[in-house]
C-alpha positions, 0 to 999 in steps of 0.5 A: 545524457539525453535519451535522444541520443540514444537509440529507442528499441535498446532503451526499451530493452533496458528498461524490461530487463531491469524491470524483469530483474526486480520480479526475479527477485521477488520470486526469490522472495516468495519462494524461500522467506519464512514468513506467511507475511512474505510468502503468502500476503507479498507484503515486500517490494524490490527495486533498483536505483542508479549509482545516486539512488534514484529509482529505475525500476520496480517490480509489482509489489507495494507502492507505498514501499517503492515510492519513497525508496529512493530516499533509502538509498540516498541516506545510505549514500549520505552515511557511508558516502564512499566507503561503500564497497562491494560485496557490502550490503545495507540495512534501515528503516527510520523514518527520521533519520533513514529515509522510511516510511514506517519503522516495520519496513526494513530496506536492504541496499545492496550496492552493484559495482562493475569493474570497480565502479559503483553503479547502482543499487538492489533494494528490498523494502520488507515489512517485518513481522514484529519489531518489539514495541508495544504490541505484538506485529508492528503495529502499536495503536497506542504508542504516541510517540516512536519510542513505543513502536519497536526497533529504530533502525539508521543506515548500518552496515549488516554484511561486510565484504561478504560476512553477515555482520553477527553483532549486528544479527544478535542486536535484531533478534534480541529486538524481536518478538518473532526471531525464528521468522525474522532470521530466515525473512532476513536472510532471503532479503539478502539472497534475493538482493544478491540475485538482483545485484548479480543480474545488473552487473550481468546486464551492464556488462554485456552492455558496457559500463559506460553504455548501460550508465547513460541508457539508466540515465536515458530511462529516467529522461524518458520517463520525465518526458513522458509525465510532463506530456501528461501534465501538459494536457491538464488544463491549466490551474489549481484544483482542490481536494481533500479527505479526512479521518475523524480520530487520532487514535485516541479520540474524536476529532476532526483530521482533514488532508487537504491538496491543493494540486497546481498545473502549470504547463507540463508542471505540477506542485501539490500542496499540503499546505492547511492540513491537519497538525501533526496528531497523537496517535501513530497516522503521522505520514513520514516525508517518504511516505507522503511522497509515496503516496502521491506518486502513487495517486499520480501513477494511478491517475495518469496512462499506465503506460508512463514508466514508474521510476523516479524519472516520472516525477521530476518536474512534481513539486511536493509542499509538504509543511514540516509540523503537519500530519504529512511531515511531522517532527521527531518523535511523533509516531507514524507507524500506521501511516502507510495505511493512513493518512497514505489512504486519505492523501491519495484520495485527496490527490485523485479528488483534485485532479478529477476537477481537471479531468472528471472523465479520470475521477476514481471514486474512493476504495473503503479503508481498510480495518482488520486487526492483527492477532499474536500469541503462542503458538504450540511450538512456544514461539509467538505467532503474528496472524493479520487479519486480511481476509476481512479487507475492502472493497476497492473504487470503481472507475469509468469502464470498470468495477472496484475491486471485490477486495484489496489488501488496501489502497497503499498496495494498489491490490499488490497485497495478497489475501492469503489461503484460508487453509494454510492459515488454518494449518499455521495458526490456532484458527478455524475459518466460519465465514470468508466471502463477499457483503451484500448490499456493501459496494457502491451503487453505480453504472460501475459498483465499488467493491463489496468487500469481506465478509469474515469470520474467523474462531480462534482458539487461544489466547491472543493479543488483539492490536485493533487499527481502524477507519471505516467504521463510523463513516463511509469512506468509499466515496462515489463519483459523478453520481455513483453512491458511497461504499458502506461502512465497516463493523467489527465484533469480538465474542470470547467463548461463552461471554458477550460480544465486544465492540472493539476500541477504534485503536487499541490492545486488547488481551482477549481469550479464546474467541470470535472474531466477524468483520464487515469490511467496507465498500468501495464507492460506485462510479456514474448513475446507477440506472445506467448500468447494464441490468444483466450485470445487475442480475449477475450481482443478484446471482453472486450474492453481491446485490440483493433484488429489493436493491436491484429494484430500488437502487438500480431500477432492475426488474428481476422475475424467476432469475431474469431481467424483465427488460420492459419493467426495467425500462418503465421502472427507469424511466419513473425515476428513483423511489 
């Protein structure tokens, strides 16, 4: 049914309790989940899909998890098909054979039935706090090929008719480093999809079951419209963009994205065709995840205001070619990829729509590169602590900065940077330094986002799983004349021995030591002599810009804590240094 048969304000009503009910479950979430990974840094997404597995409505949480969501539920439906009843619910993962992303991000499904009908479905996409593999939190920058990377997980049935499947319960626990967080993450999963599930039933109900079918049908046309408006204001063509990382987590090399986006009318294909062939290392994008990633860059780029369901991207076509590094072939390992190639596919997609509409272009966020650190802690159980505090600094847009810090690109700051005295509480660490660089963000009339500057001591022996980009190159690329985001640094210095530079990717068992990180900056949109030199001083202030920058980048005179607005004027109008 078409949603101009229906009536506008009731499907707006529709679409804000659907969307109500996802942040309802993700306050459930937050308050009973164990793990600091869920209940501090939010690192989970809920969403509901209609009775096909197409998604309706999703909560703000993490992109990257929602974007591809529907390909979960459609697995689960291709596998159980109708054996699905109620008060059943769901688990997977696999990229390969489940519709995952990445293999740490378990899908619970639980399927909503009114009146005997299936309906719809209630998800969570949760990214555990380890699945056995190789190293300790899910990431394992040594695997080359899935088998190293933890516990592979197909559409399996974990609740049946009501009773948590036990067999299935002992099987995960076995399979995890962190059993203790895992079983209480698992069991708030289920709680909040019930929560979900039981608000949709509610609300079809009060609706009427055939009603509230065809108004989720009607979301999902709206939506559609919506975007193919947007995409009919592009002028038509095939602009091109790319971006690149020059590793594959084992050496040197190479590694370009490369997206060729078409418009044609209120259509649009992009297509990864020239991209780099599938890699060694674990930045291999799943087909869900490389489908993520460009909604995301979509959803980004266009008016916010457009619905983000699954609606929006109908008339989006993907060419994504199998053997690439953004649709590899079984058993590449991909365990990073939501991080990267997400990051580098996004970038890519912006770059080549910013030749259709430069006035839209957002420069590049830095790439993110904290380690993960596990250990025992002095309880006996093994501790998992991610190192978000040393994030990046975000891009700048047109009308406004980047972002100071951000838990990375695939969250679009849905990514939580935790409280540092909790953490002191919950893991053998002592923060020395948490605060903004100087001098990291992307000069322009809009600055990029400075990004961490951390250090942290800590006092056991850890497991270092080092991942990173942004060390050897800028990543945070300006736009329209705005200067690059610097570059990353890392150091490791055990207790009275020499500082370690850390491998790029790799594990490392390192006793009791220090860990500094300069996260990278965001690039910088438009000139730089045109932005407001009061905001130049209030950078100058807060630390961010020092003065020899305001001088030589910006063209800002400063004397005694103010503008010296004749000086700046002269100094601007002599050009740059």
């Amino acid at each position: 049914m078409s949603d101009g048969t229906l009536d506008a304000v009731t499907l707006a009503l529709v679409q804000n309790r659907l969307d109500h009910i996802t942040k309802q479950m993700g306050w459930v979430m937050t308050r009973t989940a164990r793990s600091p990974i869920f209940n501090h840094a939010h690192d989970f997404s809920c969403y509901l899909t209609d009775r096909t597995g197409t998604i309706v409505a999703q909560a703000d949480g993490i992109p990257i998890h929602t974007g591809g969501g529907g390909f979960a539920a459609r697995a689960l439906i291709a596998a159980f098909g109708d054996t699905i009843v109620e008060e059943d619910a769901y688990l997977l993962s696999d990229p390969y054979v489940a519709g995952g992303n990445h293999l740490p991000d378990w899908v619970i499904l639980r399927p909503v039935f009114c009146d005997g009908t299936l309906t719809a479905f209630s998800c969570i996409r949760a990214h555990q706090s380890d699945i056995g593999g190789g190293a300790a939190g899910t990431y394992n920058p040594e695997a080359e090929e899935i088998f190293h990377e933890g516990i592979r997980l197909p559409p399996l049935k974990l609740v049946d008719r009501g009773e948590i499947r036990e067999d299935v319960w002992k099987l995960l626990m076995i399979n995890c480093r962190t059993p203790h967080y895992l079983d209480g993450d698992l069991r708030a999963m289920l709680g909040a999809t019930r929560i979900g599930a039981e608000q949709v039933a509610e609300h079809l109900t009060e609706l009427g079951v055939a009603q509230g079918l065809a108004y989720m049908d009607g979301i999902l046309d709206h939506a559609d419209k919506r975007l193919r408006v947007a995409i009919a204001d592009l002028p038509d063509g095939t602009y091109k963009g790319e971006d690149r990382f020059d590793n594959d987590c084992f050496e040197p090399m190479d590694i370009p994205i490369k997206a060729a986006v078409t418009v044609k009318g209120d259509a649009m294909t992009i297509d990864f065709t020239g991209s780099h062939e599938q890699i060694r290392g674990f930045k291999n994008s799943s087909f869900a995840n490389t489908y993520s990633s460009v909604y995301m860059a979509l959803s980004a780029f266009f008016d916010p205001a457009i619905p983000r369901n699954e609606g929006t991207y109908r008339n989006v076509e993907i060419v994504a070619p199998e053997g690439t590094i953004v649709n590899p072939r079984p058993p590449a390992p991909m365990t990073m990829n939501t991080v990267f190639p997400a990051c580098e596919i996004i970038h890519a997609v912006w770059r080549a729509l910013s030749k259709a509409d430069p006035d839209r272009s957002c420069a590049g966020w830095g790439k993110n590169a904290f380690p993960i650190t596990s250990g025992l802690g002095e309880d006996g159980n093994t501790f998992v602590m991610y190192h978000w505090f040393g994030s990046s600094g975000g891009g700048a847009v047109d009308g406004r900065d980047g972002f100071p810090q951000q838990g990375g690109l695939n969250s679009l700051c849905g990514l939580r940077i935790p409280n540092a005295e909790s953490f002191e509480q919950l893991f053998p660490i002592r923060f020395v330094r948490q605060e903004l660089r100087r001098d990291a963000a992307g000069a322009g009339k809009f600055r990029g986002g400075a990004g961490g500057d951390y250090a942290v001591d800590i006092f056991a022996p850890v497991q270092y799983a080092f991942r990173g980009e942004g060390y050897s190159m800028p990543t945070g690329f300006g736009m329209d004349g705005g200067g690059d985001g610097a570059m990353g640094s890392m150091k490791v210095t055990p207790d009275g021995g020499e500082p370690l530079t850390p491998p790029t990717y790799g594990v490392r068992h390192i006793a009791p030591s220090r860990l500094e990180m300069l996260a990278p900056g965001g690039g910088g949109w438009g000139d730089p002599f045109e932005r407001d030199p009061e905001l130049v001083l209030a950078d100058v202030k807060d630390g961010i810009v020092s003065e020899t920058n305001a001088l030589e980048i910006y063209g800002v005179v400063l004397k005694e804590g103010a503008v010296e607005t004749s000086a700046t004027e002269k100094q601007r109008a002599g050009g740059r240094r």
